[in-house]
C-alpha positions in Angstrom: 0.0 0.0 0.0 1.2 3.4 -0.7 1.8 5.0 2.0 -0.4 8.4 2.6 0.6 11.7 4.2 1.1 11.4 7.8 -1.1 14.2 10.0 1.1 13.7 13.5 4.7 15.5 14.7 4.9 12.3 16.8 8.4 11.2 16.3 6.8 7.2 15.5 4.3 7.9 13.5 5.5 7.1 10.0 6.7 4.0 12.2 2.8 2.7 12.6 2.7 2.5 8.4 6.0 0.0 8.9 4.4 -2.2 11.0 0.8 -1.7 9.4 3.1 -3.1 6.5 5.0 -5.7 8.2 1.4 -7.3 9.8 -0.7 -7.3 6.7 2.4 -9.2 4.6 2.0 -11.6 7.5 -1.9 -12.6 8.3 -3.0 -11.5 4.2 -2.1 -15.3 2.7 -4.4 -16.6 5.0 -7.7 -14.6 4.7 -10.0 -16.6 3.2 -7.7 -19.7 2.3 -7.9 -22.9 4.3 -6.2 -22.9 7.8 -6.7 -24.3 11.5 -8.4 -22.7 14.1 -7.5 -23.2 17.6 -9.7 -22.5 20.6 -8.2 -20.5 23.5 -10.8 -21.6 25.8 -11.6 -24.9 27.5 -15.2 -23.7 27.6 -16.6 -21.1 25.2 -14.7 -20.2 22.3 -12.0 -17.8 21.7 -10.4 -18.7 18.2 -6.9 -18.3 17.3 -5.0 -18.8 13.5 -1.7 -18.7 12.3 -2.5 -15.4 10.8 -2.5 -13.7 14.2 0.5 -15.8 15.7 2.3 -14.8 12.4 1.4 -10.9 12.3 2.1 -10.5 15.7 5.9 -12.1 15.8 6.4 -9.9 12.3 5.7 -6.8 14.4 7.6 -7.8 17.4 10.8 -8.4 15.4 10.4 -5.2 13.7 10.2 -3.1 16.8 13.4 -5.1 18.8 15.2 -4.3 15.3 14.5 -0.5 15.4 13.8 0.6 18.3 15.5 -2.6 21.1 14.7 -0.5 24.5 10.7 -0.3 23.9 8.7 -2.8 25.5 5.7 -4.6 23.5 2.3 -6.2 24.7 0.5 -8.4 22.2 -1.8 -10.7 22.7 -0.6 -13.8 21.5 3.0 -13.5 22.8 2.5 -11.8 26.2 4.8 -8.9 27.2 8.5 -7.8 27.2 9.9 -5.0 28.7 6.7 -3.5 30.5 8.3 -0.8 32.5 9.9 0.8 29.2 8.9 4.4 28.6 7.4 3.4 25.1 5.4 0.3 25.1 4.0 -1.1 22.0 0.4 -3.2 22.3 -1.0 -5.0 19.2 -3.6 -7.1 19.0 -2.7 -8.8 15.0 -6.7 -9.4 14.5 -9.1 -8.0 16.3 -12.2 -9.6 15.2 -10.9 -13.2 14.2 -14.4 -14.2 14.7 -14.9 -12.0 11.6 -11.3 -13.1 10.1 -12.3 -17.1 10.0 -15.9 -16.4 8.7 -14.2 -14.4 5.8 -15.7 -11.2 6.7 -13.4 -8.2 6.1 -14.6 -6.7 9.5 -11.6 -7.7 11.5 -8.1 -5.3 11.8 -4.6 -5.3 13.1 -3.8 -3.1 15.8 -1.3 -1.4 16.8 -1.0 0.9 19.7 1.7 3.3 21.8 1.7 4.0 25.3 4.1 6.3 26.6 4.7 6.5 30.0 1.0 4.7 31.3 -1.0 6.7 28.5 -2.3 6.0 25.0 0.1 8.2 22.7 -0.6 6.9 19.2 -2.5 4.4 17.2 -3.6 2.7 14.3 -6.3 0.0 12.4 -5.4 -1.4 9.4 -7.3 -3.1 7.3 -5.4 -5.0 4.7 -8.1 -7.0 2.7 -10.1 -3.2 1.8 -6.8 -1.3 2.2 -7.8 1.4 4.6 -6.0 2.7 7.9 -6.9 5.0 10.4 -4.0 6.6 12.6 -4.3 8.9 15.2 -1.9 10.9 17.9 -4.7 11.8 20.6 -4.3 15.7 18.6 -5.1 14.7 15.0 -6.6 11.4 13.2 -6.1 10.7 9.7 -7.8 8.2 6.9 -5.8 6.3 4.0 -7.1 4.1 2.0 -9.7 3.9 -1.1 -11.5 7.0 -0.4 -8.0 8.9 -0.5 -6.3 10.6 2.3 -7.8 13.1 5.0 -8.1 13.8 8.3 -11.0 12.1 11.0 -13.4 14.4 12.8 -16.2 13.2 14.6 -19.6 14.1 14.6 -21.9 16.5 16.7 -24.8 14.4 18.0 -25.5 15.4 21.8 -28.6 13.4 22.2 -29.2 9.6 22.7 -32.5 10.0 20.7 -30.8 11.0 17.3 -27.2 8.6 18.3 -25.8 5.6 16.1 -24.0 3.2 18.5 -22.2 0.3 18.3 -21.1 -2.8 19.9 -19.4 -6.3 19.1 -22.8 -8.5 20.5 -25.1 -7.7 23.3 -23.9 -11.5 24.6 -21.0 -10.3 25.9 -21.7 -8.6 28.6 -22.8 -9.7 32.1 -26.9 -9.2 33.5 -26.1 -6.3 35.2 -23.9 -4.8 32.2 -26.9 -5.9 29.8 -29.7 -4.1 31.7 -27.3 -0.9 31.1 -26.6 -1.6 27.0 -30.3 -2.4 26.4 -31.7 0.7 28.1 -29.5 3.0 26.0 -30.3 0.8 22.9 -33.9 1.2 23.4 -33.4 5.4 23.3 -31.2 5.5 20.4 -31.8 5.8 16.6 -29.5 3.0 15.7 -27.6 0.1 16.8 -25.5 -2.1 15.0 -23.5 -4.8 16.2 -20.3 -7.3 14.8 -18.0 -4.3 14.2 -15.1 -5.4 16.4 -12.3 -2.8 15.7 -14.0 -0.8 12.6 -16.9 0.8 15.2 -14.3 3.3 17.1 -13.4 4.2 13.2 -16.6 4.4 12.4 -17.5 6.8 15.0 -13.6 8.8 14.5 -14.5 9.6 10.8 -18.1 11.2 11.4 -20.0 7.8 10.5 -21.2 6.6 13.7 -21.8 8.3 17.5 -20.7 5.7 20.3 -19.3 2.3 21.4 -20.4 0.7 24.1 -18.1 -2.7 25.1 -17.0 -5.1 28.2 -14.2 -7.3 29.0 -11.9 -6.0 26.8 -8.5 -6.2 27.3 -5.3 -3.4 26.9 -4.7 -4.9 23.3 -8.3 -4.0 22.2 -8.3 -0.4 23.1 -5.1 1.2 23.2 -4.4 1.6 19.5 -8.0 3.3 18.9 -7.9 5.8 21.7 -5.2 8.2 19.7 -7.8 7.7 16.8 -11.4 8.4 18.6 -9.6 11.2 20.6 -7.5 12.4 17.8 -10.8 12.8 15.8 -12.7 15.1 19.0 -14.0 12.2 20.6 -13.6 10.6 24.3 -12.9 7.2 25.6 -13.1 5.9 28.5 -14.2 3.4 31.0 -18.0 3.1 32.0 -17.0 4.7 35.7 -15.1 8.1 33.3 -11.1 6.3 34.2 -8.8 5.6 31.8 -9.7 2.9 29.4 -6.0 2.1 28.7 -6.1 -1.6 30.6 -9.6 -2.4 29.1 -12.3 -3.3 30.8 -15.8 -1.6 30.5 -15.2 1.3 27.6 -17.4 3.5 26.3 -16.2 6.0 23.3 -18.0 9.0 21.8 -17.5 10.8 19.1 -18.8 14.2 20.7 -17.9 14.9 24.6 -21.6 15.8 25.7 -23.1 12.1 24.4 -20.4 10.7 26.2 -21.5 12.8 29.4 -24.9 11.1 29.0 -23.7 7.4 28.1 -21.8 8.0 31.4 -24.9 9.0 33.1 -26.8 5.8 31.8 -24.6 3.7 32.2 -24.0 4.2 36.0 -27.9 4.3 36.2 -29.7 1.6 38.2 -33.0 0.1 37.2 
């Protein structure tokens, strides 16, 4: 992919289109071609592929080759070098649910914290050849539609809002009661975005995303995007989202003063 003009005076930012690079030559031979899936789980299911294994240990070697005294969190090879100032955290698929179904809904990706906070981020998407990227000040879009920078949209009531979230299934009874009494206000929910629903709501299309249980690897790349773009992200309690958990993102600050207000609500 050609790379597109980079938004962000962060020093590592051309350095996300290296690894954007490096993971997509990795996991692409496998979309949609015949591979095993392993099961994380001894009860549910939590699929894993080569393809993630592979895109992960081709951005790990890349980032001891160039920069040796950052640390990096992934999810299929744990952590190295945690108390580092610059810690990479990728997630190689997010959505392999989507990935081993075929559907191009899935994305790597691939996020800096520096010193505890989100710094920088970005979702690629190989198979449609888009990224998002984002520095917490600015966002930017590559891919078919050209390059340009994110901004989310205005929307400060739950009655006109678009929201998103993976599946309702995830979350808990109590966490559930929460969700479904915001999705009964809004306009629109849509669910089985993964990744692509923070983007969604970073380039103007979407308002909110409303999650559980996620982990560091799921939310750290797309908080320099959402927040880069005007949005917020943060935990349902207002902390930082940057070790998962319960998030909720907005793309405009006073719909995510009201998702806060919801979802600390009881019945």
């Amino acid at each position: 992919m050609t790379q597109g003009q980079i938004f962000s005076s962060n020093e590592f930012a051309p350095f996300l289109d290296r690894l954007a690079d490096a993971a997509s030559a990795a996991i692409m031979p496998h979309f949609r071609q015949g591979f095993a899936v392993d099961n994380k789980w001894k009860t549910g299911f939590d699929p894993v592929t080569i393809a993630d294994r592979n895109g992960e240990t081709a951005m790990r070697a890349l980032i001891n080759s160039t920069y040796p005294g950052h640390g990096i969190l992934g999810e299929e090879h744990g952590g190295e070098n945690l108390d580092a100032e610059h810690v990479w955290v990728l997630d190689p698929i997010d959505g392999t649910r989507a990935f081993i179904t075929g559907l191009p809904t899935w994305g790597s990706l691939i996020g800096l914290r520096t010193s505890g906070t989100a710094s920088l981020g970005m979702m690629v998407q190989p198979y449609i050849g888009e990224r998002f990227g984002g520095d917490c000040h600015q966002a930017w879009y590559n891919g078919p539609l050209g390059t340009r920078t994110l901004a989310s949209r205005a929307c400060d009531r739950l009655e006109e809002a678009t929201i998103f979230t993976t599946t309702p299934a995830l979350f808990n009874d109590t966490e559930r009661a929460a969700y479904d009494r915001i999705e009964d206000t809004v306009q629109l929910a849509r669910y089985g975005t993964d990744c692509y629903a923070y983007c969604m709501v970073a380039a103007g299309h979407g308002d909110a995303v409303i999650e559980a249980g996620l982990q560091a690897y799921d939310i750290v790349a797309l908080v320099p995007i959402i927040e880069g773009a005007g949005g917020v992200v943060t935990t349902w309690t207002g902390g930082s989202p940057c070790e998962g958990g319960q998030i909720v993102a907005s793309g405009d600050p006073r719909l995510h003063d009201i998702l806060l207000k919801e979802l600390a609500r009881t019945p």
